[in-house]
C-alpha positions as CSV (number, residue, x, y, z in Angstrom):
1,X,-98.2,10.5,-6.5
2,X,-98.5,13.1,-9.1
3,X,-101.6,12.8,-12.0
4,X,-99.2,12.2,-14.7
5,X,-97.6,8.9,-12.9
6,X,-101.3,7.8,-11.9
7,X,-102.3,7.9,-15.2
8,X,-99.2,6.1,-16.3
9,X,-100.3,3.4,-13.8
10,X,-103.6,3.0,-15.0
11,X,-102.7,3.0,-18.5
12,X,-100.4,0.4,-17.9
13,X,-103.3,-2.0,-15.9
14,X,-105.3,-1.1,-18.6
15,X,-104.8,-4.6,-20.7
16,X,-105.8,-7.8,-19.8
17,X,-102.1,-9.9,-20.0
18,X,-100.4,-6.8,-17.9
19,X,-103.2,-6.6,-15.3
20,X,-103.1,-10.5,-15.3
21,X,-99.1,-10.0,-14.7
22,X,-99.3,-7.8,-11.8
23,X,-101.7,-9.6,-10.3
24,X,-99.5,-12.7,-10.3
25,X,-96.8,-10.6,-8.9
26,X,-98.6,-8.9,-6.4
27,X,-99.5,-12.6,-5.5
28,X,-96.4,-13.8,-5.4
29,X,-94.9,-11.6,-2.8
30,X,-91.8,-9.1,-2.7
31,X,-89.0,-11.8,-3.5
32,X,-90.7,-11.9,-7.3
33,X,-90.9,-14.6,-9.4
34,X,-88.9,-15.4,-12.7
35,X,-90.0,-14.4,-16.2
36,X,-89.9,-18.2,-16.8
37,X,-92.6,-18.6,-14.3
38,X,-94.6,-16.0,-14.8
39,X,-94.4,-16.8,-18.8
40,X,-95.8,-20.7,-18.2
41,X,-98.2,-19.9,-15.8
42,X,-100.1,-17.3,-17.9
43,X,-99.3,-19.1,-21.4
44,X,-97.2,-15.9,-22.4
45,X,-94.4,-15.9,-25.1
46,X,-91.8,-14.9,-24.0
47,X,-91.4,-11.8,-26.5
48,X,-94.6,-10.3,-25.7
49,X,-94.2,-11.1,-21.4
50,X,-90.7,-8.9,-22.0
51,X,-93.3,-6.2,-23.7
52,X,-95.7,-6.2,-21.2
53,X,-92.8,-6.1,-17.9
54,X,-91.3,-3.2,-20.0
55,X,-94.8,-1.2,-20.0
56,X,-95.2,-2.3,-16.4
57,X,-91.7,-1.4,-15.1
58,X,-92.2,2.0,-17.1
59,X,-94.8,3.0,-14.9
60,X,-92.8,2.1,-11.9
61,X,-95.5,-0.7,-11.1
62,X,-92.3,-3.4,-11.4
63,X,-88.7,-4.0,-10.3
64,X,-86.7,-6.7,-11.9
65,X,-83.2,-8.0,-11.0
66,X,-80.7,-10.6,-12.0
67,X,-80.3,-13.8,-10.5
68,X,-77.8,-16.0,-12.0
69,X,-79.3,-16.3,-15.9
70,X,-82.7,-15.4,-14.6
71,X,-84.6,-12.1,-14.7
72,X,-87.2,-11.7,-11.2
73,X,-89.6,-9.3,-11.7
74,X,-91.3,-8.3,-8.5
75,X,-94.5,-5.7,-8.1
76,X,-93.7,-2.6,-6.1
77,X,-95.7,-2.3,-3.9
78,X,-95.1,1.2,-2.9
79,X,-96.1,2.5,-5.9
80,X,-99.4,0.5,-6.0
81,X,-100.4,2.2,-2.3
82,X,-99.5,5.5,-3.6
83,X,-101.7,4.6,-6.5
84,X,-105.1,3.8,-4.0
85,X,-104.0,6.6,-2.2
86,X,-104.4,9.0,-5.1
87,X,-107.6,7.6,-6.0
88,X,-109.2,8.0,-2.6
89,X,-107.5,10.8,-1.3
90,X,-110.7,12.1,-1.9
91,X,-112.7,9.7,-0.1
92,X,-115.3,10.8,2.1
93,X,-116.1,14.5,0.8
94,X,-112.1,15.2,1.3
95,X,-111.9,13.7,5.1
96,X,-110.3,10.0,4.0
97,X,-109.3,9.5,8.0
98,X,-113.3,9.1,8.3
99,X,-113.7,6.5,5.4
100,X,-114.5,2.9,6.9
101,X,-111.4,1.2,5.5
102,X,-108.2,2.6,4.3
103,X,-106.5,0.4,1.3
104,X,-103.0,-0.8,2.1
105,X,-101.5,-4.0,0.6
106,X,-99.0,-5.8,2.8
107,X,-97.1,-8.2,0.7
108,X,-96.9,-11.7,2.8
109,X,-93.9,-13.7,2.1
110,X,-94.9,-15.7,-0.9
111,X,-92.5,-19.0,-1.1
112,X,-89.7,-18.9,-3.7
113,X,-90.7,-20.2,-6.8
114,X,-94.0,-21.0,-6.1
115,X,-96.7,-19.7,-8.8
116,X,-100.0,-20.6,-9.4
117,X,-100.8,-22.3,-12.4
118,X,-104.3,-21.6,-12.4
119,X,-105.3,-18.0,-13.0
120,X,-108.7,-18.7,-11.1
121,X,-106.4,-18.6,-7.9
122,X,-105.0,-15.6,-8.6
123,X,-108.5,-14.2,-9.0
124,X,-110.0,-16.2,-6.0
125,X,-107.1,-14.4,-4.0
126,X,-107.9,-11.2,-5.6
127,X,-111.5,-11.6,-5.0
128,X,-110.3,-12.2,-1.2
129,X,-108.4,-9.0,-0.8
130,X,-111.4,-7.3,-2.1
131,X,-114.1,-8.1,0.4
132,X,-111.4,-7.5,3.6
């Protein structure tokens, strides 16, 4: 990953309903989860989610395809382990292969439709990934 698409990234993390959309998405697996879903479950209008999945999908954090009249948006998760990889490349005075944990995410099949309501469960799961 080059500095310019890092700080793309991070510019595009760096609000509270976009982080709180990614996080849902990076929750909700590789299949994605529709606007709809993701609108009701963080009390978004829908005119300011499409703002935020625009910023997000700018910065090559998103994907989104068409399903019947619905739009999935889905996180990309290659982009997000390029991201940790460029922030700790430098882990360890230069030597990350001797760092105690190396940050990959691993998207487990989430089950279609299914969104939290709560964003305490996102966070809880968040919270999860953290410590492992």
């Amino acid at each position: 990953m080059e500095k310019l698409d890092a700080v793309a990234a991070l510019a595009a993390l760096a609000q509270d309903n976009r982080l709180d959309v990614y996080r849902l998405l990076v929750q909700a697996g590789p299949d994605g989860v529709p606007a709809g879903s993701v609108a009701s479950s963080l009390k978004l209008a829908p005119n300011t989610l499409t703002f935020h999945f625009d910023r997000l999908r700018q910065a090559g954090l998103l994907t989104v395809r068409r399903e019947g009249r619905s739009m999935i948006y889905a996180a990309r998760y290659d982009t997000m382990n390029a991201l940790m990889s460029y922030l700790t490349e430098n882990c360890c005075r230069g030597a990350p292969e001797q760092c105690a944990s190396t940050v990959v995410c691993k998207p487990a099949r989430a089950e279609r439709g299914k969104v939290s309501a709560q964003k305490g469960a996102s966070d809880e799961a968040y919270a999860y990934s953290r410590r492992r």
